[in-house]
Every structure is written in C-alpha cells, then in structure tokens.
C-alpha positions as CSV (number, residue, x, y, z in Angstrom):
1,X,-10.9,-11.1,-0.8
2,X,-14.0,-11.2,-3.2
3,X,-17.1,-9.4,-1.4
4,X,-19.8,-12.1,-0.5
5,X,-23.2,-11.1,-3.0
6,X,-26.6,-11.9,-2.4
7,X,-27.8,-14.5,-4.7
8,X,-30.9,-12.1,-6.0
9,X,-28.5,-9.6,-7.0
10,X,-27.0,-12.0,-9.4
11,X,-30.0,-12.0,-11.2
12,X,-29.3,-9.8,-14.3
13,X,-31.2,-8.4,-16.8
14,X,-31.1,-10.5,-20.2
15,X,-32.0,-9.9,-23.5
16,X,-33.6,-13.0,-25.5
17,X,-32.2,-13.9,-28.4
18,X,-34.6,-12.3,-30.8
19,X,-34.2,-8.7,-28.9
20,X,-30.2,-9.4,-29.0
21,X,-31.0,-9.9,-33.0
22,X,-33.7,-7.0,-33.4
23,X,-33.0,-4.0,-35.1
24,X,-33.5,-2.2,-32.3
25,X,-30.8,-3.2,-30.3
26,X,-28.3,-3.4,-33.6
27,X,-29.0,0.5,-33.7
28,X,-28.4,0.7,-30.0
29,X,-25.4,-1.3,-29.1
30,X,-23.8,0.4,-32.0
31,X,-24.7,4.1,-30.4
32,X,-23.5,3.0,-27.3
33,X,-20.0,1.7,-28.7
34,X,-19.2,4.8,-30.4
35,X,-20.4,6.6,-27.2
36,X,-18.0,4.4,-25.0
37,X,-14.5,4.9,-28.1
38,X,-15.7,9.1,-27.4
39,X,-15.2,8.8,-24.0
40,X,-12.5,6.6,-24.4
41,X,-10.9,9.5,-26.4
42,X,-11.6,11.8,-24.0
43,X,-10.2,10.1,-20.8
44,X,-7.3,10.0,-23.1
45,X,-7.1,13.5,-22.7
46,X,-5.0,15.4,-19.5
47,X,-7.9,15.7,-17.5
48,X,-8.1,16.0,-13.6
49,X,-9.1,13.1,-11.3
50,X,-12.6,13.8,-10.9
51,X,-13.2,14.5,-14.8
52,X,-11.4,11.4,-15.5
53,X,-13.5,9.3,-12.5
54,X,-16.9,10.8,-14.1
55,X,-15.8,9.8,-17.6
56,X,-14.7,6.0,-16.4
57,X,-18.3,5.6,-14.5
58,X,-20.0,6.4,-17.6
59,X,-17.9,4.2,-19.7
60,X,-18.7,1.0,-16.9
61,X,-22.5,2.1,-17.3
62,X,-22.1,1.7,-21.0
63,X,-20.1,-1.8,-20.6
64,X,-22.9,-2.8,-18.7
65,X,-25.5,-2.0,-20.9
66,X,-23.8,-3.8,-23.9
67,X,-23.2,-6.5,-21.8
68,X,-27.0,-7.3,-21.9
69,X,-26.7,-8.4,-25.2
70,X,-24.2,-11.1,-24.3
71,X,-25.4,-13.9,-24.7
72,X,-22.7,-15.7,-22.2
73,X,-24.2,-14.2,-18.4
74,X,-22.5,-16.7,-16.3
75,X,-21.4,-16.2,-12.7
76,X,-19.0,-18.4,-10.8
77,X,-18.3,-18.9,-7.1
78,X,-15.4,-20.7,-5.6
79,X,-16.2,-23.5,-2.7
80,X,-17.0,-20.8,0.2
81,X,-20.0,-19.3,-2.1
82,X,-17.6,-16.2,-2.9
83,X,-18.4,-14.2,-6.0
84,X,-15.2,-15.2,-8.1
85,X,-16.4,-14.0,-11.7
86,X,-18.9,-13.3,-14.2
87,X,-21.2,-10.4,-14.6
88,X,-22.8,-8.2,-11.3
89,X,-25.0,-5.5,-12.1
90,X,-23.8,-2.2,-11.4
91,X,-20.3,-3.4,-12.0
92,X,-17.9,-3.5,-14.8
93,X,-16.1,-6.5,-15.8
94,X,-12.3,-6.4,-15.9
C-alpha cells in the first residue's frame, strides 16, 4: 500500500531551464553519470550485503541529483490522496 506523504515534502528542488542548459550543470550531470556506470560496475562485482547496500544508496543519491535536471517533476495521487508516482526526495524512482 503506497505510504501517505505530506504535501510539502513533495516539493522538490528544480532547476530552471537556463541552469538545466548551463555549462555548469552539462559538466556536472556528466560527472555524476560516469560516477553512477562506476558504481554500477562495482555492485556488479561479488561483494557482501552491506558493501552492495552502501554502493545502491549512493547510486539513488546520484539518480536523485540528476533527476533535478528533469525537466518532467510530476507527482500523481490516486483518489484517496496516496502517493502513486512521480519523484519524492530522498527516494529513487523505479
């Protein structure tokens, strides 16, 4: 059952338009992707549970930092005001 969410959570942070085109952010988002394929690699690897936890969280902090330069931020609920979809801070989308 979806967790209920507080609608100032669902707030996110946004880039405009002209910081998602800066040069800035072009360096930046293309750090973080080969940051996130590295770990990616890595959790490849045979590693043990909690090695393999730490590298997923940092991979979902990554996704989440990219995901500011989306330019698509929508969140849906369903008719009980549920969280059904879209982007939550501090969570990774599937």
């Amino acid at each position: 059952m979806p967790q209920r969410v507080v609608q100032e959570e669902l707030d996110p942070f946004k880039l405009t338009q002209g910081e998602r085109m800066s040069g800035t952010w072009q360096r930046l988002s293309k750090e973080l992707e080969k940051m996130r394929e590295s770990l990616r690699r890595r959790n490849d690897d045979n590693l043990g549970e909690a090695d393999t936890a730490r590298l997923r969280g940092r991979i979902a902090q990554i996704n989440d930092i990219l995901r500011y330069g989306e330019d698509d931020q929508q969140v849906e609920f369903n008719q009980d005001e549920e969280f059904v979809g879209g982007l939550v801070p501090g969570r990774a989308r599937r």
